[in-house]
N, C-alpha and C positions, 0 to 999 in steps of 0.2 A: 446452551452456551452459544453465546452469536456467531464464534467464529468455525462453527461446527454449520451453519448455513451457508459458508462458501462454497458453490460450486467446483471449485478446484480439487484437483486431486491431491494427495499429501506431498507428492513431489514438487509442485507447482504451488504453494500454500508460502507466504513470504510475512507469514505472522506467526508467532509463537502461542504469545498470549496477548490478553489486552490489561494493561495501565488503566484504561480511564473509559468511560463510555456516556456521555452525557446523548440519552438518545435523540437521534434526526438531527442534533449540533453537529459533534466531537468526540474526537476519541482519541486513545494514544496506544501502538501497542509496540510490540519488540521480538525481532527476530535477531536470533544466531546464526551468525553463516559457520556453520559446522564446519567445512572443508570436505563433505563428502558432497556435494551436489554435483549430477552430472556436468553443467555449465563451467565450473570453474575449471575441469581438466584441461579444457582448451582455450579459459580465457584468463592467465597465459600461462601453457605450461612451464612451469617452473618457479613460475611468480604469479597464484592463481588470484586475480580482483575480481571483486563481483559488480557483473555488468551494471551500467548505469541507467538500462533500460528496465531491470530487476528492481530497480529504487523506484521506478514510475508505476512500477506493476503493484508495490508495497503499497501505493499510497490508494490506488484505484482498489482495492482491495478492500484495504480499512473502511474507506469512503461508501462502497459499496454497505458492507457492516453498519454503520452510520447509519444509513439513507434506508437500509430496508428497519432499522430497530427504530425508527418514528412511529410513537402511541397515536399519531395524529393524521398518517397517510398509510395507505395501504402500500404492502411489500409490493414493488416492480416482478415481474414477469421476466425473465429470460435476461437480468441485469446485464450488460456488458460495459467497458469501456469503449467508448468511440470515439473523442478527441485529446489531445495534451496541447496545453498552450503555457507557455514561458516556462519552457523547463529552464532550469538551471545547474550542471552537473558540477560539482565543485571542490569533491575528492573521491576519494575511492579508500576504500580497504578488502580485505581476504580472509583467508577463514581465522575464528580467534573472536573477529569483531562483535561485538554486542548496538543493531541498531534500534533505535527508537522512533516508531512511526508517527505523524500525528496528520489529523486530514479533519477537515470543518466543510460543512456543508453550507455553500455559499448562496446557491440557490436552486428553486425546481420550479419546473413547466410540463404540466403532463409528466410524460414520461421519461423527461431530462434531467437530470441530477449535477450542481456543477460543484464541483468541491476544489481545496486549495490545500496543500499540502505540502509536508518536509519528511526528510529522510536524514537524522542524526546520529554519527558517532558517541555510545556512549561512554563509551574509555576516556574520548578526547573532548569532545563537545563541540566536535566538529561538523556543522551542515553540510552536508552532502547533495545534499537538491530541495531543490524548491520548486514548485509545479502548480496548476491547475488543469485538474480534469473532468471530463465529459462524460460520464454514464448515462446510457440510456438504458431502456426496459419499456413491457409493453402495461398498462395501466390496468 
């Protein structure tokens, strides 16, 4: 399963399952913010949102997934993110929420990976961010 290649640990993991995988393009997949993750005790207690840096991390994720399942390139090395350029953060929700990731591989050089991507409400159908991101890895 591709999502069983993330490096992350289960804590840190902001995909549930994957929708869709067109490999080295696109994909789509969807996390539940359960309400037990560390992060939301204190982001804010009492009214817990989940962080809008956790949407950027969702999509670097996916993207990741993406760009190493190309039949066509060989898997990166030590994948990480290294840049975000025009986030866009543009609501929030808390536990309960059902989001929907989606991230396209827009282009690679070496060992650069640059992908573009959203983070959707699917109760409401509300975008949440918009983004493109930087992966690098070693070739």
């Amino acid at each position: 399963m591709p999502l069983s290649a993330l490096p992350h640990g289960r804590d840190f993991r902001f995909l549930d399952s994957l929708l869709s995988l067109e490999p080295g393009k696109r994909g789509a997949g969807v996390y539940l913010v359960r309400g037990d993750e560390p992060f939301l005790a204190a982001h804010f207690p009492g009214q817990p949102l989940m962080p809008g840096v956790i949407f950027i991390e969702a999509v670097a994720q996916l993207a990741g997934v993406v760009a190493q399942s190309d039949p066509e390139v060989a898997p990166l090395g030590d994948l990480r993110l290294t840049a975000v350029r025009g986030a866009k953060i543009t609501g929030t929700v808390g536990p309960g929420a059902e989001l929907e990731v989606t991230a396209e591989v827009t282009g690679r050089m070496g060992g650069l990976v640059q992908a573009s991507g959203t983070v959707t409400d699917r109760g409401t159908g509300q975008v949440l961010l918009t983004t493109q991101v930087t992966l690098s890895g070693t070739a």
